[in-house]
C-alpha positions as CSV (number, residue, x, y, z in Angstrom):
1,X,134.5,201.1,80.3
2,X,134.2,197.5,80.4
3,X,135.2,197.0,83.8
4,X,133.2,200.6,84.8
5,X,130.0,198.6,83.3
6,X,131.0,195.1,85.0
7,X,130.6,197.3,88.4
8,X,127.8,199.2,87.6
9,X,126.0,195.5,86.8
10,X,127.7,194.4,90.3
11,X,126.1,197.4,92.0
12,X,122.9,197.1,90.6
13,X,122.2,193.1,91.4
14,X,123.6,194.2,95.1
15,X,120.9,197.4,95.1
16,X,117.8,194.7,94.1
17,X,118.8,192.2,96.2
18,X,118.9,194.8,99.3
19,X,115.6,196.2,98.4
20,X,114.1,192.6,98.5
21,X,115.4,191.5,101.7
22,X,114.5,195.0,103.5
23,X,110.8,194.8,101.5
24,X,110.8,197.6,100.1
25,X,107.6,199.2,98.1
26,X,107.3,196.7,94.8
27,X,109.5,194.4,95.8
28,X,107.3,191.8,97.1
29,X,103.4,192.4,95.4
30,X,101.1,190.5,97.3
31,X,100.5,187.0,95.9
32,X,96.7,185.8,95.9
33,X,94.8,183.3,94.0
34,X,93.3,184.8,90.7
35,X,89.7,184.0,92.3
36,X,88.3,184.1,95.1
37,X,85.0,184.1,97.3
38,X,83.7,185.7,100.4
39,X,80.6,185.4,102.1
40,X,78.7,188.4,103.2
41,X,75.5,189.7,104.3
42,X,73.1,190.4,101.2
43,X,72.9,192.7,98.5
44,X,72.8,196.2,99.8
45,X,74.4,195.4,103.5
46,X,77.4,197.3,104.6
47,X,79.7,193.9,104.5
48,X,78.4,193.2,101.0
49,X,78.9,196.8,99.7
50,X,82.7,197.1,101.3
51,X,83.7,193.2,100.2
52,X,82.8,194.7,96.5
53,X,84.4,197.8,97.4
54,X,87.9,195.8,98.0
55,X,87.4,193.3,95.1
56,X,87.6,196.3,92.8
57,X,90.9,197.3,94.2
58,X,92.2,193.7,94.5
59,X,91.1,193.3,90.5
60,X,92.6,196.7,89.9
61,X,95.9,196.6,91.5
62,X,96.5,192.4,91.5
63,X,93.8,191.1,88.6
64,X,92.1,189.5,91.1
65,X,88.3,188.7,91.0
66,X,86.6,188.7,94.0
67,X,82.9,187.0,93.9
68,X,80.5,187.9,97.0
69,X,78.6,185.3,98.3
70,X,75.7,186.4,100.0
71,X,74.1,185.3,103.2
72,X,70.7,186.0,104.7
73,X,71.7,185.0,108.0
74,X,75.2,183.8,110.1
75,X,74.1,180.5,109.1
76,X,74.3,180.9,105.7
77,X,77.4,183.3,105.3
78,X,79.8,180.3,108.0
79,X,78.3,177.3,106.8
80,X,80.2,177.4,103.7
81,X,83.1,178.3,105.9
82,X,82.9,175.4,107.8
83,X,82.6,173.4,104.6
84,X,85.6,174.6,103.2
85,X,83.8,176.0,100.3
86,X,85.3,179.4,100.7
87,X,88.0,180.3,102.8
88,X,86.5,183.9,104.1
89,X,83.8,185.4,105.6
90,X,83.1,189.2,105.9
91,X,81.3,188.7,109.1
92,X,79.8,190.5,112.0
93,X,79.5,189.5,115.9
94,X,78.3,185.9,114.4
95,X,82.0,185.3,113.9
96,X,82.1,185.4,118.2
97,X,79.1,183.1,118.8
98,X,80.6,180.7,116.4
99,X,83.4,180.4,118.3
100,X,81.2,180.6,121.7
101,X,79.0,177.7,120.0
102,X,76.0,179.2,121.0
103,X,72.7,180.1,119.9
104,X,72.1,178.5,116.4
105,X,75.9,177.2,116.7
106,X,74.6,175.1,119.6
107,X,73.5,172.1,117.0
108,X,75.0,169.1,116.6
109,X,76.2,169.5,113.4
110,X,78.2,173.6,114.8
111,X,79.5,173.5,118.0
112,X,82.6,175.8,119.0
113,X,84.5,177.0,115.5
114,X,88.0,177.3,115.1
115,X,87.7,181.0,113.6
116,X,90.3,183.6,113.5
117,X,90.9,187.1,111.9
118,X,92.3,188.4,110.0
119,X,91.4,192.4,109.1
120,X,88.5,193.8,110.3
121,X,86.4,197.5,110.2
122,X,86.9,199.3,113.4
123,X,84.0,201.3,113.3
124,X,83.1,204.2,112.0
125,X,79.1,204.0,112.2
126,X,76.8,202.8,115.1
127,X,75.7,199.5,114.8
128,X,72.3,200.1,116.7
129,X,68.0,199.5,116.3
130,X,66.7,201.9,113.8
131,X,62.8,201.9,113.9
132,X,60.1,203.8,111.6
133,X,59.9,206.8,112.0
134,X,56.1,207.0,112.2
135,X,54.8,205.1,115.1
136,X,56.7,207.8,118.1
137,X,59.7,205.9,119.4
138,X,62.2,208.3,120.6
139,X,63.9,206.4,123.4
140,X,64.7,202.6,123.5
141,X,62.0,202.4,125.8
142,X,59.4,203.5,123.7
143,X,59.9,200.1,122.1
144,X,57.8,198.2,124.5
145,X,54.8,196.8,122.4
146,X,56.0,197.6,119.6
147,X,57.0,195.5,117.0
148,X,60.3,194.2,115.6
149,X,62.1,192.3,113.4
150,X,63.8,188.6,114.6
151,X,65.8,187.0,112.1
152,X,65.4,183.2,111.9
153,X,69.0,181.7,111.9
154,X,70.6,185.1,112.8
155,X,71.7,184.9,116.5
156,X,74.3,187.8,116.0
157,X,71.1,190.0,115.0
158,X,68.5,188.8,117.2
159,X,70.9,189.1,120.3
160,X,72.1,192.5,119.3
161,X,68.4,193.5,119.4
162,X,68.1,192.0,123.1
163,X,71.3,193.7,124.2
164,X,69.6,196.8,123.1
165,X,66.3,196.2,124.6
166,X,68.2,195.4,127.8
167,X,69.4,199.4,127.6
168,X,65.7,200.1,128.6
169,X,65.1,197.2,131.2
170,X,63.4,195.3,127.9
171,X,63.0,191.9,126.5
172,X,61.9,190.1,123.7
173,X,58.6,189.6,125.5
174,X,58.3,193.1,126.0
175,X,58.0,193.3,122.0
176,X,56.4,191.7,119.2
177,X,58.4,189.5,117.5
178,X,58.1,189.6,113.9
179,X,59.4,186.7,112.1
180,X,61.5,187.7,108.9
181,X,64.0,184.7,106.5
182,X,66.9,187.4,106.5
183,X,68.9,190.7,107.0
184,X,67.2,192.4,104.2
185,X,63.9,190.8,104.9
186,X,64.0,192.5,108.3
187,X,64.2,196.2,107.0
188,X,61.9,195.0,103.9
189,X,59.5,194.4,106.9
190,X,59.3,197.8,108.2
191,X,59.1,199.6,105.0
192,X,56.0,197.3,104.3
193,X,54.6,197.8,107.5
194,X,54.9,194.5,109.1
195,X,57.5,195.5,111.8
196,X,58.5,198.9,113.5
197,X,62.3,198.1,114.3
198,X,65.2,196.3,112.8
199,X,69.2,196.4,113.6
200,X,71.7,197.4,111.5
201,X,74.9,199.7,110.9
202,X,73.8,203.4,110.4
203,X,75.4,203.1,107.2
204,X,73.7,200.0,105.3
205,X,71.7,200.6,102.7
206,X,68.8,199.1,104.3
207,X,67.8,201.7,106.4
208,X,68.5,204.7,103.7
209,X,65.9,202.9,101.9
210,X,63.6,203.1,104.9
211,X,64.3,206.7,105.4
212,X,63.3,207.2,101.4
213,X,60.0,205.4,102.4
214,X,56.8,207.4,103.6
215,X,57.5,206.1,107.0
216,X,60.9,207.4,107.0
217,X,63.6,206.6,109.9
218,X,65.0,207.5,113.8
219,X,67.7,205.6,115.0
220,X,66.7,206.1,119.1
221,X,69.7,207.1,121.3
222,X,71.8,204.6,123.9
223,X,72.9,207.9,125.8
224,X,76.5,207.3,127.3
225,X,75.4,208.8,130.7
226,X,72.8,206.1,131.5
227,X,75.1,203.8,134.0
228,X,72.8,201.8,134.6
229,X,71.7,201.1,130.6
230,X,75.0,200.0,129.7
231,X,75.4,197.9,132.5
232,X,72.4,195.7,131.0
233,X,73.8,195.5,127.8
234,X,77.6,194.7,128.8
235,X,76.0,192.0,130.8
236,X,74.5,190.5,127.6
237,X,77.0,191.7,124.7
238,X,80.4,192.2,126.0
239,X,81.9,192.5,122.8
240,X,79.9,195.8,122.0
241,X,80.3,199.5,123.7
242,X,79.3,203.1,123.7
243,X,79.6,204.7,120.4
244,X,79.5,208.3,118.4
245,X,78.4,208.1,115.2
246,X,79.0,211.2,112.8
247,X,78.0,209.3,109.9
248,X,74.8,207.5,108.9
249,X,71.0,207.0,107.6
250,X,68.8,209.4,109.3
251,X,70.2,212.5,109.4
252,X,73.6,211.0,111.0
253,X,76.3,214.0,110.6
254,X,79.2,215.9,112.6
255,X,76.5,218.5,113.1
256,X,74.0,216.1,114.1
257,X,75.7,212.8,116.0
258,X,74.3,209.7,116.7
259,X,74.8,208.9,120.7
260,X,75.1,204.8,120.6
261,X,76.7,201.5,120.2
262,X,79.0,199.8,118.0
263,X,81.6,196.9,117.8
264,X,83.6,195.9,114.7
265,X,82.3,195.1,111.6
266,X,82.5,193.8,109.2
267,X,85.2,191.4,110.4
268,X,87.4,188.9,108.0
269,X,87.0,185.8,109.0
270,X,88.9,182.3,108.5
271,X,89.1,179.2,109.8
272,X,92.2,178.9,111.6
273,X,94.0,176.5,109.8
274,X,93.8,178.5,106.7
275,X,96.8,179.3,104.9
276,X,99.0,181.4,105.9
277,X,100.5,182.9,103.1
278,X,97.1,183.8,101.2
279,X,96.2,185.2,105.3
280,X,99.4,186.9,105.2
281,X,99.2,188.3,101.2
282,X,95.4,189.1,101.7
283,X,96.3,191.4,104.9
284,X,98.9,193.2,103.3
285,X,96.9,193.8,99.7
286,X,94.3,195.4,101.7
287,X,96.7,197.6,103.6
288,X,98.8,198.4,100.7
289,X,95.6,199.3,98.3
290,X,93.4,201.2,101.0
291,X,93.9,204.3,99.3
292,X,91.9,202.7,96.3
293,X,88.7,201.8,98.5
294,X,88.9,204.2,101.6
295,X,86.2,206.4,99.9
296,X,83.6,203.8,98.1
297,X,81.1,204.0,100.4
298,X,80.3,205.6,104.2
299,X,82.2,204.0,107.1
300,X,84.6,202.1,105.6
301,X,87.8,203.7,106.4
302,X,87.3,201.6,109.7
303,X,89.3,199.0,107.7
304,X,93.1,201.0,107.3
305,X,95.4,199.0,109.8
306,X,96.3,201.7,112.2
307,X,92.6,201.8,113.2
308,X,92.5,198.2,113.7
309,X,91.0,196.3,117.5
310,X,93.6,194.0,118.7
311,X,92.3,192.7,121.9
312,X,88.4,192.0,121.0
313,X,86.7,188.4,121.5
314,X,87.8,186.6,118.8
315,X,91.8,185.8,118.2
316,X,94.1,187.1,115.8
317,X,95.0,184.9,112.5
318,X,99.0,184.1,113.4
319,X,100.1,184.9,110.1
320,X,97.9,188.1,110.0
321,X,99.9,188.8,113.6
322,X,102.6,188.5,111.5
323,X,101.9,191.4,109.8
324,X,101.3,193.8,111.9
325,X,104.4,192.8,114.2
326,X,106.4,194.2,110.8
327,X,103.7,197.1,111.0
328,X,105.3,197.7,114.5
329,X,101.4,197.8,116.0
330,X,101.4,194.5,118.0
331,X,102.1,194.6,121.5
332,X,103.1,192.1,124.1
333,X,99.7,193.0,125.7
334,X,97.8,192.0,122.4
335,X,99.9,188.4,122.0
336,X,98.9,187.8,125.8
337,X,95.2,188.3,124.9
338,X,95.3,186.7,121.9
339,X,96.8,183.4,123.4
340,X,94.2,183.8,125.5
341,X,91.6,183.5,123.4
342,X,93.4,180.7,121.5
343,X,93.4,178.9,125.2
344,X,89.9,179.6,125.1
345,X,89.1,178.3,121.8
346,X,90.7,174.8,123.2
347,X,88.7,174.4,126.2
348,X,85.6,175.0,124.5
349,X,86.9,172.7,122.0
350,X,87.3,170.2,124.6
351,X,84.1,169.9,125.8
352,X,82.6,169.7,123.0
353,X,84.5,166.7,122.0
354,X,83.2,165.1,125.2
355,X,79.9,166.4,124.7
356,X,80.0,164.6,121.6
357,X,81.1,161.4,122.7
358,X,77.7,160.9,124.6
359,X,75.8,160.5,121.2
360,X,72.6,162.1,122.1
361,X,70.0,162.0,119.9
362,X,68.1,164.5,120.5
363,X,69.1,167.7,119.2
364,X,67.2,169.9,122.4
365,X,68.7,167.8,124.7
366,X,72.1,167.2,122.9
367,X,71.8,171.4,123.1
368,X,71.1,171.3,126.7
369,X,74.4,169.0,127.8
370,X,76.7,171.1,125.6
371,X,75.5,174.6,127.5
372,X,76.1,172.8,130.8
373,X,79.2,171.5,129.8
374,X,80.9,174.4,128.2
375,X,79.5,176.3,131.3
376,X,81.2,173.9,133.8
377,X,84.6,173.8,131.5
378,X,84.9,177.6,131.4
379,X,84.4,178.2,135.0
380,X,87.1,175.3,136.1
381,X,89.5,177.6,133.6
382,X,88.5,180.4,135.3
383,X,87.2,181.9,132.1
384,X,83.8,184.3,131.7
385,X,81.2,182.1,130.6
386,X,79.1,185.1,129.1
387,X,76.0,182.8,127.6
């Protein structure tokens, strides 16, 4: 019996030892600090209201405790970011222009960010201009004279909201520009009655409040047909595209679709020296505990990993690439893009670093030399210079 038991004890180290080296389910938890923080858009947004949503299965399944830091504007949610004061961001198409360094990221103190990520919500919703439903805008060009909402220090918003002019032949000084401190703000605005359109996902909370309001909501079409629409908005927002909604604000159902635009969001964003086991543990706890947030809230099953957009505008973490080359999703094709993007990251990078070295004072004109320089480096790369 003795040497039966011996065996047994032989057999069963062997067994564990297997199980670790082939990973199987339990053998190797994900590993994450016992606290951590995200930024997000504010209270009520769909990035805040799905960050939440994954805390609570990260505390339930790890003991981990999320805190959400909200953001009125890209500004706000990447500046601590770029601080090092937190180490994600549950961003939107801000996390592109940062690495663009454009718009707001233009400044002397921005330029061109090192960003990477590492999970992101594929889509489920339209991420589109909703207006009032009160002052008779059913197509995007109804919005000429109208008035809507511009977000000071939120380029990802306020260019959005030109791309989706552009579907009607529109500008920003085809519109009135309302000015409003943040996300919320801008669909506080319309309920109020200082603005008639904002932008948002269908499923935020922002515009169901809107909808509850006596003005109520309409979310006007981008029809898929219109060549010529989508065209004008490529042009300005590559990183967006046609879109069907089912879900949504407004009415949004199966029965009743929502004929638009979307692009992913949110998106997890880190700097791309972050490290890469917390990238790597943080990836594979929100894969492993989907089942436990799938359902908290409208459009967030965008965020299970089979769903997920390898070959959009911003690269890949590496260890989050990691990942999902165990996963078996990622391709040859989606490292080739993704090192493109890296390469992109570095030319940009570059000229920056020599935009820099010409210490100009002046933060317009220091502005004006970057976009001319990061223009003339991306066309000598042969790179799209988009902005």
């Amino acid at each position: 019996m003795r040497k039966t038991t011996g065996l047994l004890s032989v057999l069963a180290v062997a067994f564990a030892a297997s199980a670790l080296a082939s990973g199987a389910v339990g053998a190797d938890k994900p590993t994450l600090p016992g606290t951590m923080v995200w930024t997000a858009y504010g209270v009520g947004s769909q990035g805040y209201n799905e960050s939440v949503a994954i805390g609570s299965a990260l505390k339930k399944n790890l003991n981990v405790n999320l805190r959400v830091q909200p953001g009125k504007n890209d500004i706000s949610r990447m500046a601590p970011l770029r601080d090092g004061k937190v180490k994600v961001s549950a961003n939107g198409v801000g996390t592109y222009f940062g690495q663009e360094g454009v718009f707001e990221f233009a400044a002397p103190d921005w330029g061109p960010q090192p960003l990477r990520i590492m999970i992101m919500n594929s889509g489920e919703s339209n991420i589109v201009l909703g207006a009032a439903a009160d002052v008779g805008i059913k197509t995007m060009a109804d919005l000429k004279g109208k008035r809507v909402s511009w977000t000071v220090g939120a380029p990802a918003l306020n260019h959005n909201i030109a791309s989706a002019l552009a579907f009607a032949g529109l500008t920003w000084d085809d519109v009135i520009k309302v000015e409003v401190p943040g996300f919320n703000a801008s669909w506080d605005a319309i309920v109020n009655g200082q603005s008639d359109a904002a932008f948002s996902s269908t499923v935020s909370g922002l515009p169901k409040k809107l909808e509850a309001s006596p003005r109520g909501l309409y979310w006007p079409p981008m029809p898929h047909s219109d060549k010529a629409g989508w065209a004008r908005v490529k042009k300005i927002a590559p990183y967006t595209g046609p879109h069907i909604a089912y879900i949504g604000a407004g009415g949004i159902s199966k029965e009743k679709p929502h004929e638009g635009a979307s692009y992913p969001y949110p998106v997890l964003t880190s700097n791309a020296d972050l490290e890469d086991d917390l990238v790597y543990n943080l990836v594979k706890a929100i894969d492993l505990y989907y089942d436990d947030f799938k359902d908290a809230s409208p459009g967030i099953g965008g965020w299970a990993v089979p769903k997920q957009v390898f070959d959009w505008a911003v690269p890949y973490h590496s260890a989050a690439v990691k990942y999902y080359k165990e996963k078996g999703l990622w391709t040859e094709a989606h490292q080739k893009h993704n090192d493109a993007l890296v390469k992109r990251q570095s030319v940009l990078a570059a000229a920056w670093k020599a935009t820099k070295a010409k210490n100009i004072e002046d933060a317009d004109k220091f502005a004006e030399a970057w976009l001319a320089a990061r223009k003339a480096a991306l066309e000598k790369a042969g790179m799209d210079v988009v902005f």
